[in-house]
VEXDREN-2710 file (C-alpha; in Angstrom, 1 decimal):
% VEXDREN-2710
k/r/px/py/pz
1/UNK/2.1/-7.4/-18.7
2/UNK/1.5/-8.9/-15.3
3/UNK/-2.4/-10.5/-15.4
4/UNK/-3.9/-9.2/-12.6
5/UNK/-2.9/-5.7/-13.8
6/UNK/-4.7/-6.7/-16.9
7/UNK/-7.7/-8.1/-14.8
8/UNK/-7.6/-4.9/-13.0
9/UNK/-7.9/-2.8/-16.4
10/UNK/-10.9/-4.7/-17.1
11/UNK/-12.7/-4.0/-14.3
12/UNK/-11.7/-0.2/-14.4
13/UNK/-13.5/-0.3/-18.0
14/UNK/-16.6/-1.8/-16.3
15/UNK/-16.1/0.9/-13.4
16/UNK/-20.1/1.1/-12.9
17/UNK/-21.0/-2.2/-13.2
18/UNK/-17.8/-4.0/-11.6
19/UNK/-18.4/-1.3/-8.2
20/UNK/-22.1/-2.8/-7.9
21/UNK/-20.7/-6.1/-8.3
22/UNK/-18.5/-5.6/-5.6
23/UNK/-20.7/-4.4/-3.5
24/UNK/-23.4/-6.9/-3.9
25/UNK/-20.7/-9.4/-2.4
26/UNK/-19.8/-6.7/0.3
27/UNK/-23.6/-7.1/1.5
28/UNK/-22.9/-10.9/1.6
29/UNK/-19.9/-11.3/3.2
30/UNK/-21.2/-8.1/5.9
31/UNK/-24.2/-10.3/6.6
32/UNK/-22.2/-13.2/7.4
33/UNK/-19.8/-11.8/9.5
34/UNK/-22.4/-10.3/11.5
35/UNK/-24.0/-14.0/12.1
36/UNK/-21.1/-15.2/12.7
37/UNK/-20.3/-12.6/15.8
38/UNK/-24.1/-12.8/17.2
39/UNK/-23.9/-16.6/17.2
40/UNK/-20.5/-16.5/19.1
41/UNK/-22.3/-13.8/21.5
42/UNK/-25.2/-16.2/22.2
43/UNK/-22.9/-19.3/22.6
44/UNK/-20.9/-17.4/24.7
45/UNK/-23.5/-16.0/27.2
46/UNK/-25.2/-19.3/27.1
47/UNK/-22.0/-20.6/28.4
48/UNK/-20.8/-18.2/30.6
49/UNK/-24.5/-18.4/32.0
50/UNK/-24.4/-22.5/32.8
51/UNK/-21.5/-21.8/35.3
52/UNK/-24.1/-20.8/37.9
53/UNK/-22.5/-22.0/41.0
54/UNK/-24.9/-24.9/41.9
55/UNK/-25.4/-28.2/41.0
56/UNK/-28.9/-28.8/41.0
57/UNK/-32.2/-26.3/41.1
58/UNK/-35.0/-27.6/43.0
59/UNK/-38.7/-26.7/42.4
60/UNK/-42.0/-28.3/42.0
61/UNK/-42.6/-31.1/39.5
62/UNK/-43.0/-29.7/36.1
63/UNK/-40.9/-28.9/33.2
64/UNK/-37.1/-29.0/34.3
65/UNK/-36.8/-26.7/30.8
66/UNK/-39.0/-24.3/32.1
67/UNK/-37.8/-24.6/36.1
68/UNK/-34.2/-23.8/34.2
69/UNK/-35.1/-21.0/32.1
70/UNK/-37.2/-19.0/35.1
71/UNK/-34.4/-19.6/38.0
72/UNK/-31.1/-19.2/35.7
73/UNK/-32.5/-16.3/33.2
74/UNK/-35.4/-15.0/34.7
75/UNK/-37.4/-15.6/32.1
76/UNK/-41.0/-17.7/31.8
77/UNK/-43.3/-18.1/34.7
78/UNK/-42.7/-20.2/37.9
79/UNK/-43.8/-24.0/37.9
80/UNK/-45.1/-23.2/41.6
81/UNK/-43.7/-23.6/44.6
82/UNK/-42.3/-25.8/47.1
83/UNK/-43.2/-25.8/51.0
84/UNK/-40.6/-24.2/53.3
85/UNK/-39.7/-27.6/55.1
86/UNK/-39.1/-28.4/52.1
87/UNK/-36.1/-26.3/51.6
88/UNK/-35.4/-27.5/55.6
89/UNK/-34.7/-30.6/54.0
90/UNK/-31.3/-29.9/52.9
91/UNK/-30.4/-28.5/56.1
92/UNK/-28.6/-30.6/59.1
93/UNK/-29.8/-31.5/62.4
94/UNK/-28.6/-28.3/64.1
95/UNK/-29.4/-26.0/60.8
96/UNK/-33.4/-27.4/61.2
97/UNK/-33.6/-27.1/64.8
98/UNK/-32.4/-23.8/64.4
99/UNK/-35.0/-22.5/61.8
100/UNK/-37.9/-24.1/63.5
101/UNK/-36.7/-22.1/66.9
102/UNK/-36.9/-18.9/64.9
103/UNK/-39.5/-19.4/62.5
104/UNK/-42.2/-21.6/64.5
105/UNK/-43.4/-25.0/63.5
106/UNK/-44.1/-28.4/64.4
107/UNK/-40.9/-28.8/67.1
108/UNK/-41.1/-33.1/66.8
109/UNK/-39.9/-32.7/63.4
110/UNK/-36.7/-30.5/63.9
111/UNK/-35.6/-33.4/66.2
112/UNK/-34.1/-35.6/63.1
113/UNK/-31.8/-33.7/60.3
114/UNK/-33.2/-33.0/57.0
115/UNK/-33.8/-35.6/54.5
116/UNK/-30.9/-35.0/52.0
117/UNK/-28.9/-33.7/54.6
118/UNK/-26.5/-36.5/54.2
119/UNK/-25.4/-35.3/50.7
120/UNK/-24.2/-31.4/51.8
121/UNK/-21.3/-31.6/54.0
122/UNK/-19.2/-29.0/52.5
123/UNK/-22.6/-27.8/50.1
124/UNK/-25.0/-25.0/50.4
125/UNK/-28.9/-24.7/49.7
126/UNK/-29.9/-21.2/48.8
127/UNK/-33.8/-20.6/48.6
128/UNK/-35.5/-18.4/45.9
129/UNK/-38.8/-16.9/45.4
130/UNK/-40.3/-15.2/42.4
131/UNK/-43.0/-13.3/41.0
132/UNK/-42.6/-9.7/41.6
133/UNK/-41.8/-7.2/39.4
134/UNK/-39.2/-4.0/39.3
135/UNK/-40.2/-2.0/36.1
136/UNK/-39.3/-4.7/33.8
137/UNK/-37.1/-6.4/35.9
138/UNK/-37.4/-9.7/37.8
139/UNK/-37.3/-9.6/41.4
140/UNK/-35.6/-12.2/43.6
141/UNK/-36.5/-13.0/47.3
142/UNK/-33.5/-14.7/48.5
143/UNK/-30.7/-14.5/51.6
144/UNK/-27.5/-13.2/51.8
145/UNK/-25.8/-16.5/50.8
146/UNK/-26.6/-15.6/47.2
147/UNK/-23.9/-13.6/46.9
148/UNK/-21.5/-15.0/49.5
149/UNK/-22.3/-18.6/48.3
150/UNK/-22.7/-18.4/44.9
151/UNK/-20.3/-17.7/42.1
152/UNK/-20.4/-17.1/37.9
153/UNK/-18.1/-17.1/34.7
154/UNK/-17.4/-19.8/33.0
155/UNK/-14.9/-21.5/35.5
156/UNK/-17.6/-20.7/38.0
157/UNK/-14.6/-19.2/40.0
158/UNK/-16.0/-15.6/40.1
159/UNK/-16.9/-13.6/43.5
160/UNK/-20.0/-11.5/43.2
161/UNK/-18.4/-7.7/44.5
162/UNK/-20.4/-4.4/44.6
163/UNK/-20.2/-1.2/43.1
164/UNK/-21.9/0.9/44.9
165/UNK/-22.6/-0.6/48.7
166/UNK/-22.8/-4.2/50.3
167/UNK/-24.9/-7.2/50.3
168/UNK/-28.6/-7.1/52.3
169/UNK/-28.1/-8.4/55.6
170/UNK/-31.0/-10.7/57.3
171/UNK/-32.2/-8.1/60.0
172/UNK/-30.3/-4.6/60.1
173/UNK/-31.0/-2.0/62.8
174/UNK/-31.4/0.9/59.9
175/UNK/-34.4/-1.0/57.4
176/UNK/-35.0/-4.5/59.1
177/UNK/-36.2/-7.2/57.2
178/UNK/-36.3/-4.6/53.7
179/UNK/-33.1/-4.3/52.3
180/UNK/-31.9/-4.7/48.0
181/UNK/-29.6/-5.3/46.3
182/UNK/-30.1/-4.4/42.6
183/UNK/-27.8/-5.7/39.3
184/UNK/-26.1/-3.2/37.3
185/UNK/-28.1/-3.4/34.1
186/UNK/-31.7/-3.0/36.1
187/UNK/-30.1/0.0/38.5
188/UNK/-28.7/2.1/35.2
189/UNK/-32.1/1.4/34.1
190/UNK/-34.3/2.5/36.4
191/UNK/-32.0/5.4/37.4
192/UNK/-31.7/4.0/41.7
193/UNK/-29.0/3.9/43.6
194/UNK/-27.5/2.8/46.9
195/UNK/-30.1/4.3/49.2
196/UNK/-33.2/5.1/47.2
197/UNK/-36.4/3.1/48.3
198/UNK/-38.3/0.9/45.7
199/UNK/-41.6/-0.8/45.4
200/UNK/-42.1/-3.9/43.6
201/UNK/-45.0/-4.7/41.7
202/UNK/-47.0/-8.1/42.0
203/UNK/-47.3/-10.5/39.2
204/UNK/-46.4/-8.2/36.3
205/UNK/-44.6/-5.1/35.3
206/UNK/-47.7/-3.6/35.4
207/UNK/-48.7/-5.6/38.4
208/UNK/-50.5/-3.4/42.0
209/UNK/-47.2/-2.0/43.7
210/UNK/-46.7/-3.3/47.1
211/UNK/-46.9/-0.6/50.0
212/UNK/-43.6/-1.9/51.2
213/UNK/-40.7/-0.7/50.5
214/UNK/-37.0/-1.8/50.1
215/UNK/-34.0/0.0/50.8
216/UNK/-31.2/-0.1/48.6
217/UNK/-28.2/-1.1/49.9
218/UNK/-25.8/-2.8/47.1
219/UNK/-25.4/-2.2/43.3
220/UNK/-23.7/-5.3/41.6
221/UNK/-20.5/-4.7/39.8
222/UNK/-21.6/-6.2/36.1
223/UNK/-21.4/-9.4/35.9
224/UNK/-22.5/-10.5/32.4
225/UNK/-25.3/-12.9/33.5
226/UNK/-29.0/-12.5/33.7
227/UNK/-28.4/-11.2/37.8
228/UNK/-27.2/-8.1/36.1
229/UNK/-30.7/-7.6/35.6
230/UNK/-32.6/-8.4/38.3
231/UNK/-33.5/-7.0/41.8
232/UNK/-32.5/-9.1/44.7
233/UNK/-34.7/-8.7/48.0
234/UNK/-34.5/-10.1/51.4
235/UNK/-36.4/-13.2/51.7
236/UNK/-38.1/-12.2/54.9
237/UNK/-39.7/-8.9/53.9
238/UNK/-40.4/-10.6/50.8
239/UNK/-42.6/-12.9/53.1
240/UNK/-44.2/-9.9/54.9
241/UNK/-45.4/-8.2/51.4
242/UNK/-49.7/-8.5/50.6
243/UNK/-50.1/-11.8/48.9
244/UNK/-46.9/-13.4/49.6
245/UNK/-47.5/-15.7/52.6
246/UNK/-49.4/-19.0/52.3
247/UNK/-53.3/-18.1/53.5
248/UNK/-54.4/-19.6/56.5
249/UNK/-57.4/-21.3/55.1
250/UNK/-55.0/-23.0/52.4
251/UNK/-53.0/-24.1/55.7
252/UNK/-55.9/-25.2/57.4
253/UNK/-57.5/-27.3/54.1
254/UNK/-53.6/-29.1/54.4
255/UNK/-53.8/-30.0/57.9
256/UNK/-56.7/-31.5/57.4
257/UNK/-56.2/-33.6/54.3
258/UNK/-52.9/-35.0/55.9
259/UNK/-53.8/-35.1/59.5
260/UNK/-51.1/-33.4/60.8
261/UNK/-51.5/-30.1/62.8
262/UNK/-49.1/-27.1/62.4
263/UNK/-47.5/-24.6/65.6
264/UNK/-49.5/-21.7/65.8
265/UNK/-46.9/-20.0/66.6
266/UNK/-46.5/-16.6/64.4
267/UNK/-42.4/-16.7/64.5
268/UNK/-41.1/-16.4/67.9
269/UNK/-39.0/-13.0/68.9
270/UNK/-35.2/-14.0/69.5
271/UNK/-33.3/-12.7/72.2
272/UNK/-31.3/-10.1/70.5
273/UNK/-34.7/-8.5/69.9
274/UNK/-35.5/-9.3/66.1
275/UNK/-39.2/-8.9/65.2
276/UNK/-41.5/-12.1/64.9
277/UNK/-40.7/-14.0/61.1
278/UNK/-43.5/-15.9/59.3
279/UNK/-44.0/-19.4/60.9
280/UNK/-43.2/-22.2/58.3
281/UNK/-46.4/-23.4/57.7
282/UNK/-47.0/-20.0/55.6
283/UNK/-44.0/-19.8/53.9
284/UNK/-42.7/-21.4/50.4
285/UNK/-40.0/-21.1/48.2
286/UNK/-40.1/-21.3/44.3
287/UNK/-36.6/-23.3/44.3
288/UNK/-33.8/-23.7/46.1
289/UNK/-30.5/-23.7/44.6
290/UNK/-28.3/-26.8/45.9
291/UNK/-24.7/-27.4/45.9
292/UNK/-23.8/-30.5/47.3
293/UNK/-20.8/-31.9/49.0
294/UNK/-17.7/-32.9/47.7
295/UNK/-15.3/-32.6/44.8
296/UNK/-17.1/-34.9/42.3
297/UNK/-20.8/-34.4/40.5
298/UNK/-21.5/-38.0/42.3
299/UNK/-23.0/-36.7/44.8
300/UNK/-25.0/-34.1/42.9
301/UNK/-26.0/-37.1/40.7
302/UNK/-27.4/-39.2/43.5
303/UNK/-29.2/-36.1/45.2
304/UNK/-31.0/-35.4/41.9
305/UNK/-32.3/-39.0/41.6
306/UNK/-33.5/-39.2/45.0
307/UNK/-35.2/-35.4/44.8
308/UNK/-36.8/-37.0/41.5
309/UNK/-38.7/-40.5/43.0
310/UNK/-40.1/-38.0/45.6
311/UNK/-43.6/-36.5/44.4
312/UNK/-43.7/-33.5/45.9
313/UNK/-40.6/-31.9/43.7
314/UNK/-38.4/-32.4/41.2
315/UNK/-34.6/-31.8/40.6
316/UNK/-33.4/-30.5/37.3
317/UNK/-29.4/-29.7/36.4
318/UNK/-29.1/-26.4/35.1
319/UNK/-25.4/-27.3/33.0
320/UNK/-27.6/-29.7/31.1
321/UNK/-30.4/-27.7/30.5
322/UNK/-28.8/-25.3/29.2
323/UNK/-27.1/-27.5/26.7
324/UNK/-30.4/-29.0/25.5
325/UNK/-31.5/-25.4/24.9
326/UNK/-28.5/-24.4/22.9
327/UNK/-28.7/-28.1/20.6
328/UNK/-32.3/-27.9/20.5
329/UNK/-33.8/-24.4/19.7
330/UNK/-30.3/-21.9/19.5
331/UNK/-28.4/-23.6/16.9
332/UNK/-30.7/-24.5/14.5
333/UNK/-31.8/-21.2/15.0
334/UNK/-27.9/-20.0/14.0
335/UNK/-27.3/-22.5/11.7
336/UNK/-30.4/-21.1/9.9
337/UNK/-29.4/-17.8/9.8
338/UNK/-25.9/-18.8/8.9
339/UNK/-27.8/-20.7/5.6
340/UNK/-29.1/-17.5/4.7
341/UNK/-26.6/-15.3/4.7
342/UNK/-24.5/-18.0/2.4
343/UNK/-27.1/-17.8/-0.1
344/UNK/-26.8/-13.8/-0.5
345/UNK/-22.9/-14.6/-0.8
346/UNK/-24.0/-17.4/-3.4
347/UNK/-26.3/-14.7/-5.4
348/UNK/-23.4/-12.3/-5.4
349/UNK/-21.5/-14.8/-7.1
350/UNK/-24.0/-15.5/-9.5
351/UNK/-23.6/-11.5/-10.1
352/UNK/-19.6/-11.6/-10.8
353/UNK/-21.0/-14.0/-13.1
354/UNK/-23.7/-12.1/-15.1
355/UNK/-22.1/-9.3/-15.2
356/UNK/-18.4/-10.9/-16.3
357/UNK/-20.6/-13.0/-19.0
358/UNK/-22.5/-10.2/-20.1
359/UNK/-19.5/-8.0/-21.1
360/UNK/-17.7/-10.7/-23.1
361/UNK/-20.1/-9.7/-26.1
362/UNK/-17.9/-6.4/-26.2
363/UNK/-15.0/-8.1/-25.5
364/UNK/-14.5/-10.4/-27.9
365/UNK/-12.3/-8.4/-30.0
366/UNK/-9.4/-7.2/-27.6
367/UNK/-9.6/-11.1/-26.5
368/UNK/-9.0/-11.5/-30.9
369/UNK/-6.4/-9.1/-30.5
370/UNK/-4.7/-10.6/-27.3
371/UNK/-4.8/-13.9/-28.8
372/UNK/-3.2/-12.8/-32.5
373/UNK/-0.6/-10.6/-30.2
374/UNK/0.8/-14.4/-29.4
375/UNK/-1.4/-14.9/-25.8
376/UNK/-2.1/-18.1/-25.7
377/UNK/-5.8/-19.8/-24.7
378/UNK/-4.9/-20.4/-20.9
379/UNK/-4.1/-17.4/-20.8
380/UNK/-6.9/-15.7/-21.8
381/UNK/-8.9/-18.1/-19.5
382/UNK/-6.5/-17.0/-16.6
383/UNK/-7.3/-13.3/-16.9
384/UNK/-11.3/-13.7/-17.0
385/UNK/-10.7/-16.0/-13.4
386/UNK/-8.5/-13.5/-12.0
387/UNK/-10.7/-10.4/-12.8
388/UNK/-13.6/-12.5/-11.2
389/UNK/-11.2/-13.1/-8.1
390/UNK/-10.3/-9.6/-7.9
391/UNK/-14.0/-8.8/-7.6
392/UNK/-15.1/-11.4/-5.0
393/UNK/-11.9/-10.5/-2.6
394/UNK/-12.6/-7.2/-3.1
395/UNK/-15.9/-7.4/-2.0
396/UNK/-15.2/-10.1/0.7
397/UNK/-12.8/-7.6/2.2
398/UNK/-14.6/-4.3/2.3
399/UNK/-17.8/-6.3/3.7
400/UNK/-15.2/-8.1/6.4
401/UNK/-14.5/-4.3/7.3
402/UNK/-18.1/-3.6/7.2
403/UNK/-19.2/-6.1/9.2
404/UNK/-16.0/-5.7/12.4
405/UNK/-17.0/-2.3/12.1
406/UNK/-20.9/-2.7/12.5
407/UNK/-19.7/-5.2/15.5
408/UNK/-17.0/-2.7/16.8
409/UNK/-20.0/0.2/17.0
410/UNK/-22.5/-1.9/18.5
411/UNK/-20.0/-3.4/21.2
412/UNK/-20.5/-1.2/24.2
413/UNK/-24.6/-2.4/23.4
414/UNK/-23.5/-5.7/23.3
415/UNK/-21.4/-6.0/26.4
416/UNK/-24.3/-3.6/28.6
417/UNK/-26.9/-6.2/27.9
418/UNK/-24.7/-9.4/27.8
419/UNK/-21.4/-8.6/29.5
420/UNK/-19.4/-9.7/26.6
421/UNK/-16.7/-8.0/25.1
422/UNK/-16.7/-7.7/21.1
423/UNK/-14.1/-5.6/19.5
424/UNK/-13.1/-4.8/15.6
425/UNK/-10.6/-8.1/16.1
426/UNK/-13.0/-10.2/17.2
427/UNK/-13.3/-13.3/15.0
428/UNK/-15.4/-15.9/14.8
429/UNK/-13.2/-19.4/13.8
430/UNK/-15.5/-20.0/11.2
431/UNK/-14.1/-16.6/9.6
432/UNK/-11.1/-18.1/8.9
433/UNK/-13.0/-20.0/5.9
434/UNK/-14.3/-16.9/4.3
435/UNK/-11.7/-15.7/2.0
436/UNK/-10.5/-19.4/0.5
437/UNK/-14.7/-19.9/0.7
438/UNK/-14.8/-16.5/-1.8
439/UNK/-12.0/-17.2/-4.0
440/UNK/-13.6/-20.9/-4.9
441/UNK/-16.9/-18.9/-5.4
442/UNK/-15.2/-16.5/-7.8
443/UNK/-13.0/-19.4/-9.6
444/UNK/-17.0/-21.4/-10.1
445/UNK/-18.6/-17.6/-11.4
446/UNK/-15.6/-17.2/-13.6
447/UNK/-15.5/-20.1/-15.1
448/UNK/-18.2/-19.9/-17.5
449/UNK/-17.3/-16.9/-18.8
450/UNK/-13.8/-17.9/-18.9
451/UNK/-14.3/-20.8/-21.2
452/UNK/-16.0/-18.7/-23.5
453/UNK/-13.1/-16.3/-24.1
454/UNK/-11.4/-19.3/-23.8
455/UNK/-13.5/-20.8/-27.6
456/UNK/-13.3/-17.0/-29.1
457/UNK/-12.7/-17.4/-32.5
458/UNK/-9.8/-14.7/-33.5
459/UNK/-10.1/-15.0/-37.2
460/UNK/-13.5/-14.5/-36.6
461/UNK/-13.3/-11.6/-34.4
462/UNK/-10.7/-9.8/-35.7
463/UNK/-12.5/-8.9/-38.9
464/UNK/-15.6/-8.6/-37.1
END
């Protein structure tokens, strides 16, 4: 008679206890397979996420960790901020005189081109400001080269496009300086769409609303980075809301500890008849989002050095960050969980085990029997190992079902919140291990119990 057939007999006579067995190593090999797929999830949107389009972020000096985590994922507080010339800095000659024409300032200075000017032929410098609140939801002062600038995956090759509407213009006829633009995830949310008017709270999601409000004028097609989940407002009504300019005694406390003397002037009215803007001098950004020039990271290299002898900011590369985060805190965290869930698999074992050793009391005599029928001692020792093996598989496959499955129903969660696909054929490469990992766990439980069929004494049992 074939063995495994016999195995299987074996296990049918143990139906109760065989079953639990089983299913204690289903719980295992469930719980692993569902690590498995989270960790690739947060690799993945860790990943995806450090393809942000820019080279550098720019903010005041501080943690570059914590200047990463706020600008890229929203998350954390701002360091502070950085002066609007500042940002003026990565701008050329024409690009400065510009901006102090229609924002007011101190006119000598637009006369020379900004300071790292010389690295961003062929870049861009997008400015950001935080520290509002939509519901939960982060809100972004920024201009329309955010979306026209920028671009995600993990190529970094991917346009931003719109569901619903268009990206918020600097000055339109129909809301002037208030237009949104809202990500997918924060608009299902909070139930808006293109055209409804929000208020943002200050500081908090429980913050005082502002009396302003913002006209919606773009809905983000999802994207599968933290923008899904954000609000993005013009820069310049973010300026105009309570609380958000620089006061004037803080301006006037500057001028005098450096000496210098800003314009006056409130933002002059240009000539196609746009309203006054803030002047400079009470303006500031939280970070400005640089890409520099050219087709190497050598100039991005050299622009983040300089940015970083200068006191007043600091330069941090979001790619590297990010991959400090994921060695430092995310995989240890993984690799953790991973530890755990290979200990239930290890206990499971240790049940096939007990509960294979435990039976061989009642066994003895049909392994007498067996043996005086002419089966010889590796034999024996063969059918205890494969019954064990039929067990773990068994087990290892129904919780590999179990566990795709789980993944399978939670997928349309998964991909709202992260973007990222996860399907019942999803596998993880370390999957690949878990069946030859199983059947080496079942051939170590069977052994013992193995060997001691293997010593049964038939004389002995047969006229037991």
């Amino acid at each position: 008679m074939n063995l495994l057939l016999i195995a299987w007999r074996n296990m049918q006579q143990r139906g109760l206890s065989s079953w639990l067995t089983i299913f204690s190593m289903a719980l295992g090999v469930t719980l692993v397979v569902i690590v498995l797929a989270i960790s690739g999830v947060v690799t993945e949107s860790f990943q995806r996420n450090s393809s942000v389009g820019y080279n550098i972020i720019v903010g005041a000096k501080g943690s570059p960790l914590q200047l990463t985590l706020n600008t890229v994922f929203y998350l954390s507080r701002p360091v502070e901020n950085v002066p609007y010339s500042y940002f003026l800095e990565f701008q050329p000659g024409t690009g400065r005189q510009d901006a102090f024409k229609k924002i007011g300032g101190r006119m000598h200075e637009a006369d020379r081109p900004g300071r790292y000017s010389r690295y961003m032929a062929g870049g861009f410098a997008v400015p950001v400001c935080l520290g509002d609140y939509f519901g939960p939801f982060r809100v972004v002062g920024t201009t329309p080269d955010f979306f026209a600038n920028l671009r995600y995956g993990e190529a970094g090759d991917m346009e931003y496009k719109f569901s619903e509407g268009r990206n918020f213009q600097e000055y339109s006829q129909e809301n002037g300086y208030f237009e949104a633009v809202i990500g997918s995830r924060a608009a299902s949310e909070m139930k808006v769409k293109v055209g409804d008017k929000v208020s943002p709270s200050h500081g908090n999601p429980d913050g005082e609303g502002h009396g302003e409000k913002f006209t919606i004028v773009g809905v983000l097609a999802p994207t599968g980075t933290p923008n899904d989940r954000a609000l993005f407002i013009n820069m310049e009504g973010f300026y105009w809301m309570d609380k958000h300019s620089k006061p004037l005694d803080e301006v006037a406390k500057a001028e005098k500890e450096s000496g210098l003397t800003y314009a006056e002037t409130p933002g002059t009215a240009e000539s196609d008849g746009l309203p006054a803007k803030l002047p400079i001098h009470q303006r500031e950004v939280t970070a400005i989002l640089v890409k520099p020039g050219g087709e190497s990271g050598i100039f991005a290299a050299n622009m983040e050095r300089t940015i970083n002898e200068n006191l007043q900011a600091q330069a941090a590369s979001p790619v590297r960050e990010i991959a400090n985060m994921l060695s430092m805190f995310v995989q240890p965290v993984q690799f953790a969980l991973l530890v755990l869930t290979i200990m239930v698999c290890l206990v499971s074992a240790i049940a096939i085990l007990v509960s294979i050793y435990n039976s061989m009391s009642e066994r003895r005599r049909d392994i007498a029997v067996m043996r005086a029928l002419g089966a010889r001692r590796d034999v024996v020792l063969a059918i205890i190992l494969a019954e064990s093996v039929l067990i773990a598989v068994a087990g290892g496959v129904i919780g590999w079902l179990l566990g795709h499955g789980i993944s399978a129903i939670a997928s349309p969660w998964v991909e709202d919140q992260t973007g990222i696909q996860v399907g019942f054929l999803t596998i993880n490469t370390w999957e690949w291990m878990l069946i030859p990992g199983i059947v080496l766990l079942a051939i170590g439980a069977g052994l013992i119990p193995a060997f001691s069929a293997y010593r049964t004494d038939v004389s002995r049992n047969l006229s037991a």
